[in-house]
N, CA, C and O of each residue as an XYZ file, in Angstrom:
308
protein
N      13.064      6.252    -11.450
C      13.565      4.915    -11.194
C      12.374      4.023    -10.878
O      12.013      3.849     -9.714
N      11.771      3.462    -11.908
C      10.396      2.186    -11.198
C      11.387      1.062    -11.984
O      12.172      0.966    -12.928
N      10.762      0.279    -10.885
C      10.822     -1.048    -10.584
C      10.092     -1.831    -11.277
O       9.058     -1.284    -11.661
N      10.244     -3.115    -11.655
C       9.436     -4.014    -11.681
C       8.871     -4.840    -10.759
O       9.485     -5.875    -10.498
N       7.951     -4.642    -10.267
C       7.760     -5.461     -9.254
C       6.635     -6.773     -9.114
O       5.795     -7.024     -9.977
N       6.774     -7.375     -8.116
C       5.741     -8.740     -8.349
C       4.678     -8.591     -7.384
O       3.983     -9.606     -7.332
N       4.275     -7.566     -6.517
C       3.173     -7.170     -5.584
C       3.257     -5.574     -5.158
O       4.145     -4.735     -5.307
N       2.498     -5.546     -4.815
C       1.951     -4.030     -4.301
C       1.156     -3.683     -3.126
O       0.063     -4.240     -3.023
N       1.432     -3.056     -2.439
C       0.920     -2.766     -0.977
C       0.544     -1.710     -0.642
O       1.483     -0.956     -0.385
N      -0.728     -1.147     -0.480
C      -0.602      0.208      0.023
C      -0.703      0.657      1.560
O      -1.479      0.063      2.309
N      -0.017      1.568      1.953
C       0.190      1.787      3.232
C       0.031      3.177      3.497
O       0.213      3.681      4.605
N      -0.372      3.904      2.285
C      -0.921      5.358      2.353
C      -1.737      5.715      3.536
O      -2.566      5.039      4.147
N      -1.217      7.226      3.772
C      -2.200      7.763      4.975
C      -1.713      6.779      6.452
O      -2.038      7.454      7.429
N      -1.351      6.037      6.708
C      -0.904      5.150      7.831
C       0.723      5.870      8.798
O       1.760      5.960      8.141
N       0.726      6.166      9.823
C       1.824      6.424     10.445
C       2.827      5.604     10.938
O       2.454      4.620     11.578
N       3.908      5.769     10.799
C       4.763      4.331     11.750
C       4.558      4.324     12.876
O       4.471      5.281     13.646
N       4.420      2.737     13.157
C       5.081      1.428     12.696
C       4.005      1.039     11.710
O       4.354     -0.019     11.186
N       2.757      1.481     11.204
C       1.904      0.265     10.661
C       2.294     -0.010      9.015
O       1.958     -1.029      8.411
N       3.177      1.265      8.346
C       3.676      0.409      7.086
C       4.612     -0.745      7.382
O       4.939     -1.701      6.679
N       4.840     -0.514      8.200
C       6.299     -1.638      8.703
C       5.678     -2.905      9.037
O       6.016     -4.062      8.787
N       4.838     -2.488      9.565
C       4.176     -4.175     10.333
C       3.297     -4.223      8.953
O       3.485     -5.361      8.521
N       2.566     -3.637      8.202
C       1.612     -4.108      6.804
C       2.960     -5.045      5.679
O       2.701     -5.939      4.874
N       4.520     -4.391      6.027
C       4.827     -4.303      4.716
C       5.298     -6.009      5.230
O       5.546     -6.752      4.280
N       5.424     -6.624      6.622
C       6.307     -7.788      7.196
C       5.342     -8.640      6.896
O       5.599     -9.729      6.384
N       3.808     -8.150      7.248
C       2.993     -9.421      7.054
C       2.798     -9.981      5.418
O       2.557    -11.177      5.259
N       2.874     -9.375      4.617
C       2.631     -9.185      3.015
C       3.766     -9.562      2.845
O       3.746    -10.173      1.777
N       5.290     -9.577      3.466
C       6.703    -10.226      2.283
C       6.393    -11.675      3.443
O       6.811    -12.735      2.977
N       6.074    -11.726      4.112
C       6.131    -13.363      4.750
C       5.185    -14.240      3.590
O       5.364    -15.408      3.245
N       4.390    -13.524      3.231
C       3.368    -14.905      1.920
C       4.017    -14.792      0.739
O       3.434    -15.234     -0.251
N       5.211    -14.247      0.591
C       5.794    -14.005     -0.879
C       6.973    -14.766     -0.983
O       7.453    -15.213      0.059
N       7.466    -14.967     -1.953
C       8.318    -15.958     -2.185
C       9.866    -15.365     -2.605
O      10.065    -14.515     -3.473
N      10.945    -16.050     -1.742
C      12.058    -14.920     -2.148
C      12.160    -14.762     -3.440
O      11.770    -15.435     -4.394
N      12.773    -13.721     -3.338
C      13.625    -12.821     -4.863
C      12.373    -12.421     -5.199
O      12.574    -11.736     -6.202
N      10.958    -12.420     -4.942
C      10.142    -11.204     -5.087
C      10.329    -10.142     -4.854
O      11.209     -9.800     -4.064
N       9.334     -9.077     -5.651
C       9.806     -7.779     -4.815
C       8.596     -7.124     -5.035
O       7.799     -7.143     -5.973
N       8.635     -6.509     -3.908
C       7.219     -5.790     -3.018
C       7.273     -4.482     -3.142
O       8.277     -3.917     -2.708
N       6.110     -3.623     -3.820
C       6.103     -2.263     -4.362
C       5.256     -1.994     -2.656
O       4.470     -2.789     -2.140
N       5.718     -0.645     -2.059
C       5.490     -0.398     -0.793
C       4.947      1.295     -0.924
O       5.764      2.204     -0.776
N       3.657      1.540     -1.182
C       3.067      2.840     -1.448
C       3.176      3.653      0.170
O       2.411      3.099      0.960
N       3.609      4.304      0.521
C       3.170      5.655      1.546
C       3.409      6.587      1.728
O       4.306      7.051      1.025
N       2.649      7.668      3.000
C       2.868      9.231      2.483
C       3.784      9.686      3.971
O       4.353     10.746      4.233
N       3.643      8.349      4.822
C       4.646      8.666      6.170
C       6.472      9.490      5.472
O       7.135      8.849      4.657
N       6.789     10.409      5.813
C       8.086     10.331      5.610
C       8.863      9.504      6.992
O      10.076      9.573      6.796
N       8.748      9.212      7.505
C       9.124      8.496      8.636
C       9.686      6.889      8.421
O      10.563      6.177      8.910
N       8.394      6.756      7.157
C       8.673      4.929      6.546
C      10.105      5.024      6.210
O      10.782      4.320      6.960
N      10.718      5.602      5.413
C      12.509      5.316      4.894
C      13.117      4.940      5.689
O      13.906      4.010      5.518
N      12.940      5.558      6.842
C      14.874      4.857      7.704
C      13.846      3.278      8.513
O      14.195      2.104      8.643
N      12.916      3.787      8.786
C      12.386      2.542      8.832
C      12.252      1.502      8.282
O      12.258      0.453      8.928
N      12.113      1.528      7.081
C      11.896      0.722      5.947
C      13.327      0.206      6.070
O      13.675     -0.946      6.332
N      13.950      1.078      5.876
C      15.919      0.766      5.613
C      16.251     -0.198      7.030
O      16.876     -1.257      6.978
N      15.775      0.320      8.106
C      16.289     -0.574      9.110
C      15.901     -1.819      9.261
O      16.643     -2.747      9.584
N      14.317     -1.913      8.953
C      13.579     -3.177      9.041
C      14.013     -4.311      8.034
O      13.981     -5.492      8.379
N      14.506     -3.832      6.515
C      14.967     -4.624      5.751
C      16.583     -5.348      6.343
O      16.824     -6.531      6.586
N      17.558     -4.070      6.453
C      18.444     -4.644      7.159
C      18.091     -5.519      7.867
O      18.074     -6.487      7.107
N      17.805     -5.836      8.778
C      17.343     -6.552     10.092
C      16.858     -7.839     10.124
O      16.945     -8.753     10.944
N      16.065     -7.645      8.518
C      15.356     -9.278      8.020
C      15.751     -9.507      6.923
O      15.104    -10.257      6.193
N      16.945     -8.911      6.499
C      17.578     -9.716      5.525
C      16.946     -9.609      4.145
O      17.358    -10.460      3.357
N      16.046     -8.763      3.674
C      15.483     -8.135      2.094
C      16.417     -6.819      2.008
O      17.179     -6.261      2.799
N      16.034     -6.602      0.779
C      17.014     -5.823      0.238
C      16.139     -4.215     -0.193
O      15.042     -4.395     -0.722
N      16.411     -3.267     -0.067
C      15.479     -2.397     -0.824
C      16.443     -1.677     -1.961
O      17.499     -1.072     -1.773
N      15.758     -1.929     -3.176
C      16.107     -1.572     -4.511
C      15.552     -0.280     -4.819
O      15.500     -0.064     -6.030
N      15.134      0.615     -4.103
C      15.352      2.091     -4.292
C      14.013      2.898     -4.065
O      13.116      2.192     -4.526
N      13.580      3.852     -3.650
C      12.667      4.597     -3.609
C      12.361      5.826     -4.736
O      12.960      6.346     -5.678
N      11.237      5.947     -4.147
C      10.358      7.222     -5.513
C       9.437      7.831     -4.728
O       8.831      7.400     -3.746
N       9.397      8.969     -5.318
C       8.798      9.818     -4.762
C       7.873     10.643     -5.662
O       8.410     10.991     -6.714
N       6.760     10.988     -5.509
C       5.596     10.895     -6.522
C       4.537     11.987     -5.546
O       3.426     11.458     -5.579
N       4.481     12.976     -4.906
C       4.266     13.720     -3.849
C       2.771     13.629     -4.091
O       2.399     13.943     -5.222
N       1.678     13.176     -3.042
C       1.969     12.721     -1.613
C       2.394     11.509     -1.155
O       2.545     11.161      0.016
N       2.594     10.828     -2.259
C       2.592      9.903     -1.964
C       4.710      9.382     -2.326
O       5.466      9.851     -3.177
N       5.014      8.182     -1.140
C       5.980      7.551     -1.911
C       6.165      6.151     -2.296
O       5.199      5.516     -2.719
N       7.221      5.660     -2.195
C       7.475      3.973     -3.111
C       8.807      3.411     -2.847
O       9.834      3.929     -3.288
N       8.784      2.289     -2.084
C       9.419      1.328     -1.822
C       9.589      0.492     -2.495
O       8.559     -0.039     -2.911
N      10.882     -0.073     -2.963
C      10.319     -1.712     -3.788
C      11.759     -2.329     -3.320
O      12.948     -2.066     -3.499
N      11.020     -3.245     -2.659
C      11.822     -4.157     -1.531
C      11.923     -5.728     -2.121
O      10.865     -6.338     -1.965
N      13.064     -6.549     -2.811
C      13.745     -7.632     -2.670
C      13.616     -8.419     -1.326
O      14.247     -8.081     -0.324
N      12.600     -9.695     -1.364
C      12.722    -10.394     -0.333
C      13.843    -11.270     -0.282
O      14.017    -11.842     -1.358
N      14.749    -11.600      0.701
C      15.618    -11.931      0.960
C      15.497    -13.546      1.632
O      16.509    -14.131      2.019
C-alpha cells in the first residue's frame, strides 16, 4: 500500500515522543490536504501516531512496513 505523498520526514532510529513532536513541527508548514510520508523504526510511533492525528484533526491513510524501518502517510487536516 504506498501512498502518494507531498513530503517526507525521517524519524528513523528516534524513540517516542520525538517522531511525534518531528512529525507536528513538519505538518504545521504544510498546507492542508497534504500528506506527509513519516519514516521510523520506533514500534511505539503507531498508536501514537494514531492518537496524535486523532487529536489534531489529520487523518492517517495507512501504514507500511518495510523492516527496519516503517511508514506513515498522514492527511493534514
Amino acid at each position: 500500500m504506498s501512498c502518494e505523498y507531498t513530503e517526507s520526514l525521517d524519524a528513523s532510529w528516534q524513540l517516542c515522543p520525538v517522531p511525534i513532536l518531528m512529525t507536528e513541527e513538519r505538518i504545521k508548514e504544510m498546507k492542508k490536504g497534504a500528506v506527509l510520508r513519516v519514516v521510523f523504526t520506533d514500534p511505539g510511533a503507531v498508536p501514537d501516531l494514531e492518537a496524535w492525528c486523532a487529536a489534531a484533526g489529520h487523518r492517517i491513510l495507512g501504514f507500511e512496513n518495510e523492516k527496519p524501518r516503517s511508514f506513515a502517510y498522514i492527511r493534514k487536516g
